[in-house]
C-alpha positions as CSV (number, residue, x, y, z in Angstrom):
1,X,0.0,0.0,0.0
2,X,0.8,3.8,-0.4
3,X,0.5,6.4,1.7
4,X,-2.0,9.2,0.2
5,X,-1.4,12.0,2.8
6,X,1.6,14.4,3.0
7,X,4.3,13.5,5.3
8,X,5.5,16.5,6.7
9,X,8.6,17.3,8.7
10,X,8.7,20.3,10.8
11,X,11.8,22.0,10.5
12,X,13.4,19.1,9.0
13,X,15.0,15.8,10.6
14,X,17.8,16.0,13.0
15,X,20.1,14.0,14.2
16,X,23.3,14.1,16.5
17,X,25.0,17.4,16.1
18,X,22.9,18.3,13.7
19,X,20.2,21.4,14.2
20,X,16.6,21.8,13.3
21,X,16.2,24.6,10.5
22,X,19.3,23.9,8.5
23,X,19.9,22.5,4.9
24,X,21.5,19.6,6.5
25,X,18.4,18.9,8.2
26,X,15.9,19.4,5.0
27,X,18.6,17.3,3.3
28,X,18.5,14.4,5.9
29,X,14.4,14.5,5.8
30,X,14.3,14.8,2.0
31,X,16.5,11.7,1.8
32,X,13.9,9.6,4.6
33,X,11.6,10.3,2.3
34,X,9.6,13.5,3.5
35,X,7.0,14.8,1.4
36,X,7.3,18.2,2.4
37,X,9.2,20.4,5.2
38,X,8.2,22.9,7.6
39,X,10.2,26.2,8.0
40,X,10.0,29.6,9.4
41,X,10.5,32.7,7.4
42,X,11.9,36.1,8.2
43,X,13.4,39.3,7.1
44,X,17.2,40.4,8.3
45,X,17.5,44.4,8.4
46,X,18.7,44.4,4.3
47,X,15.5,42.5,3.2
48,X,16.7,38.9,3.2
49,X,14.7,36.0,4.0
50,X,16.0,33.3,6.5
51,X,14.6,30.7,8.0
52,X,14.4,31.0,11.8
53,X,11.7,30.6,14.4
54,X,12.8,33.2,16.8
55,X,12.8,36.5,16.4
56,X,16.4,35.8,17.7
57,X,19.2,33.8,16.6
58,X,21.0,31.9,18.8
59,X,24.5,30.7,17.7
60,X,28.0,30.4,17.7
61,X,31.2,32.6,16.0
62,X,33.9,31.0,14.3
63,X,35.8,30.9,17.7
64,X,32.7,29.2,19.2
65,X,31.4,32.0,21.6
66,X,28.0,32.6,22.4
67,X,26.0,34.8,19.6
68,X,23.0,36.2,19.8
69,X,21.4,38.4,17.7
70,X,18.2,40.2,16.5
71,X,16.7,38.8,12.9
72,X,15.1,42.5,12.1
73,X,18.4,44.5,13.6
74,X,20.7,42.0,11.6
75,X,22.2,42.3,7.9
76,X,22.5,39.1,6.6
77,X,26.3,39.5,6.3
78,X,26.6,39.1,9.7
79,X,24.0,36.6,9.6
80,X,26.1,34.4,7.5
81,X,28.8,34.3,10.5
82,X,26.9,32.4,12.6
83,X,26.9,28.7,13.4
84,X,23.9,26.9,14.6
85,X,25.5,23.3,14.2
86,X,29.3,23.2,14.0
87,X,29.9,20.0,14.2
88,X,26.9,18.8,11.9
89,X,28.1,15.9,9.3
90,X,27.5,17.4,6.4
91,X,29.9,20.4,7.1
92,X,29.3,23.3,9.6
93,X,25.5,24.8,9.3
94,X,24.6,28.2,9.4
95,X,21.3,30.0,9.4
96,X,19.9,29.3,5.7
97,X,17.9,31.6,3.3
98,X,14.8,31.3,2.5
99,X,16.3,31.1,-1.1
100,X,18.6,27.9,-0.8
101,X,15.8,25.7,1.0
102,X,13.2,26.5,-2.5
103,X,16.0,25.4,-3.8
104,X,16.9,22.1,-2.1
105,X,12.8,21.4,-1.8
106,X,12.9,21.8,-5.8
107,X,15.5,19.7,-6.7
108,X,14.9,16.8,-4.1
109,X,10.8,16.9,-4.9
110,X,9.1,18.1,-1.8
111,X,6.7,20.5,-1.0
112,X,7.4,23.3,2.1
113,X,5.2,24.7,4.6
114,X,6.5,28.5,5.2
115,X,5.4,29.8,8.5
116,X,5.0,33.4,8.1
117,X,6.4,34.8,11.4
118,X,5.5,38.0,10.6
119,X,1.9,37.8,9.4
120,X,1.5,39.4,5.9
121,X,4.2,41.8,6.7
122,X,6.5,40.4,4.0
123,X,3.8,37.5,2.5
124,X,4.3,39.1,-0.8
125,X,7.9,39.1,-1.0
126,X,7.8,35.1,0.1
127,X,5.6,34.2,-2.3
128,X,7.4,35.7,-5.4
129,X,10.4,34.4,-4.2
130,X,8.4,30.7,-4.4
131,X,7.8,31.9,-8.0
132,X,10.7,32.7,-8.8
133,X,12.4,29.4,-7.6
134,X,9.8,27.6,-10.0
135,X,7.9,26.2,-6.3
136,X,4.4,27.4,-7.2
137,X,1.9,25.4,-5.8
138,X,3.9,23.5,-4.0
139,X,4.0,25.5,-0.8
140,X,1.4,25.8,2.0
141,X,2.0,29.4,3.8
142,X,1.2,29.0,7.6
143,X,-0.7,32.6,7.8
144,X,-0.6,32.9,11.8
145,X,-4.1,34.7,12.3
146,X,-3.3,37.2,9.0
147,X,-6.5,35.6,7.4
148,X,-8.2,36.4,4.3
149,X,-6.5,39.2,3.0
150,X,-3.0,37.7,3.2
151,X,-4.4,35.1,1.5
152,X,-5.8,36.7,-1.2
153,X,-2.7,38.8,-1.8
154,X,-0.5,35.7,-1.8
155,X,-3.2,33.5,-4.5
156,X,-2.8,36.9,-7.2
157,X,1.1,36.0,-6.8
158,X,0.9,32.4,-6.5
159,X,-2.6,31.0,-8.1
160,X,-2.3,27.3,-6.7
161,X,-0.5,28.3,-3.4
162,X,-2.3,26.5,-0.2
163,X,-2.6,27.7,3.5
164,X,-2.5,26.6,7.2
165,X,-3.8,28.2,10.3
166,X,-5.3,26.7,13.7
167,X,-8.8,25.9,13.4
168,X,-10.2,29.3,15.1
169,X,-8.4,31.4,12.2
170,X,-9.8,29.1,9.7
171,X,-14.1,29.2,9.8
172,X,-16.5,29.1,7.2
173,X,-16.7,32.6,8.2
174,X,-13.6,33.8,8.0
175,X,-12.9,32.6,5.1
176,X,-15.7,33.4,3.1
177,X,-14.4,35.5,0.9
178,X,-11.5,33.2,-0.6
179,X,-12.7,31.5,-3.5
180,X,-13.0,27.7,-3.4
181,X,-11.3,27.6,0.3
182,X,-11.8,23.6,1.0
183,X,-8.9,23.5,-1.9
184,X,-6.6,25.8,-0.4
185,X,-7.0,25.8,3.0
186,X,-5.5,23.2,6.0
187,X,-6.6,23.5,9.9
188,X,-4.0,21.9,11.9
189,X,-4.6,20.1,15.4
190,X,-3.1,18.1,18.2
191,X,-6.7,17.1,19.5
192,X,-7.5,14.1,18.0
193,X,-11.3,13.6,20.1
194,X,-14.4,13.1,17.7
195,X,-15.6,16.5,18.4
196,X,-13.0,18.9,17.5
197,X,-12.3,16.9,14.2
198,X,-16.0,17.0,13.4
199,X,-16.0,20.7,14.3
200,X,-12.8,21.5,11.9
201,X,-14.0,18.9,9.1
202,X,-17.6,20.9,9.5
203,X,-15.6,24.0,8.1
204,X,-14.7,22.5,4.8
205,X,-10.9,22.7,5.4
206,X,-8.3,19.9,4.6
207,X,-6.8,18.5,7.9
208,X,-3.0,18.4,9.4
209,X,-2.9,16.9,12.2
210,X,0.5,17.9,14.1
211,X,3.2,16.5,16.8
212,X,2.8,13.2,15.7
213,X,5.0,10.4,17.4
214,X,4.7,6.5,17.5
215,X,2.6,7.2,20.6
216,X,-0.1,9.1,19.5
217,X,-0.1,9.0,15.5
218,X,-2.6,5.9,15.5
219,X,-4.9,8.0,17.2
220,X,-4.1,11.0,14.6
221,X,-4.9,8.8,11.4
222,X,-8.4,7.5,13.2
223,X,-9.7,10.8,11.1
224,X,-7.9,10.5,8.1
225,X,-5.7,12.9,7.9
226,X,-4.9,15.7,4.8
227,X,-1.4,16.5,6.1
228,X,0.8,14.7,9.3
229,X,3.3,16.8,11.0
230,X,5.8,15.2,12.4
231,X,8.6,16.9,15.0
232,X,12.2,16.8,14.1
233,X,13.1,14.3,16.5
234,X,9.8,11.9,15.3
235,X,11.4,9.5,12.7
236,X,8.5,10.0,10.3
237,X,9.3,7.1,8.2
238,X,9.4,4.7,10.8
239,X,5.9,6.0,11.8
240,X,4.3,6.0,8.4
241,X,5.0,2.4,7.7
242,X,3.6,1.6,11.2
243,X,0.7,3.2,9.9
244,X,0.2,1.6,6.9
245,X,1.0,-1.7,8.4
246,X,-1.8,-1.4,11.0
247,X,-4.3,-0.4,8.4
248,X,-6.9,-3.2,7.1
249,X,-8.3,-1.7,3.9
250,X,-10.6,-4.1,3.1
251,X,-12.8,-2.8,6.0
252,X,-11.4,0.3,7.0
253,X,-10.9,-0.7,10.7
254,X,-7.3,-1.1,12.9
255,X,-6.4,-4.7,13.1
């Protein structure tokens, strides 16, 4: 059997000396097999994009002392000098750009979830830069409460582009006004009960379930999922053939 959701690894797959957010990281989860990566995108003080989940990045200096520095008050040069992994087997890592992981995700087939840390401050900017690195309609933008209008400015830049937000960003409602939304549009959850999947499936959206491990995935793909998330620390690979493995689909029901 195949697996017919998207495997997806949240800030790539680590493992020792390596660091979560780094091409080494997308490259080891690309190479398990991920379907798509999760990364978080910001803006240095000269209008780069990185990927980074603080607004601060914590690091080391060539020496190996502690750095840490604002994204927003930083110019990428000095970005470039830090280390987050120096000892990662595929060579010392540094903080990468937006830029290089479009890159890697075109060339090694997956698809990437960008988490807009800063709402729809620079959601133009991202999505051209998806454009222009041939990755259109193959990213899901996590729009962190922006809504509708982010949205809709991102779908005139990138027509097939998809979206994520927590369930109470992501109503019938609120949504309303973006054309054909159940194709576009994921709600993402850690509570797997009956009634907060029925409540998120009841607004039309696709569903990612997140923070999977080999503890509570079964309970996860009870409802079917759209997308998984898995942590990097959760060997994803490992889990989806548990999965499948468990599944009887003659009659739909856990063996």
């Amino acid at each position: 059997m195949k697996k017919t959701w998207i495997s997806s690894a949240h800030r790539g797959f680590v493992q020792e000396n390596m660091h979560e957010n780094t091409l080494s990281a997308f490259l080891l989860a690309a190479q398990k097999g991920a379907d798509m990566i999760e990364t978080d995108a910001r803006m240095t003080a000269d209008g780069v994009l990185i990927a980074n989940h603080d607004s601060e990045i914590k690091g080391v200096d060539q020496n190996g002392n502690s750095v840490c520095v604002r994204v927003c008050d930083t110019a990428y040069a000095d970005v470039q000098k830090i280390l987050l992994a120096p000892n990662d087997p595929h060579g010392p890592q540094g903080v990468p750009t937006l830029a290089a992981i479009l890159h890697l995700a075109y060339f090694t087939g997956m698809q990437v979830n960008i988490d807009l840390k800063e709402g729809a401050k620079h959601a133009a900017e991202v999505a051209r830069l998806v454009m222009a690195h041939g990755m259109g309609g193959r990213v899901v933008y996590a729009t962190n409460g922006a809504g509708a209008p982010a949205i809709l400015e991102i779908l005139k830049i990138d027509p097939r582009a998809r979206f994520i937000d927590k369930p109470s960003n992501y109503t019938k409602e609120a949504l309303a006004s973006v054309p054909d939304y159940p194709a576009h549009c994921f709600a993402y959850t850690g509570d797997f009960s009956d009634e907060n999947i029925a409540r998120i499936r009841a607004n039309g959206t696709m569903l990612a379930t997140i923070s999977l491990t080999a503890e509570n995935a079964p309970a996860a793909f009870r409802h079917h999922p759209d997308m998984a998330e898995y942590p990097h620390t959760s060997d994803f690979a490992a889990i989806d053939r548990m999965i499948l493995e468990q599944v009887n689909p003659l009659d739909g029901t856990d063996r």
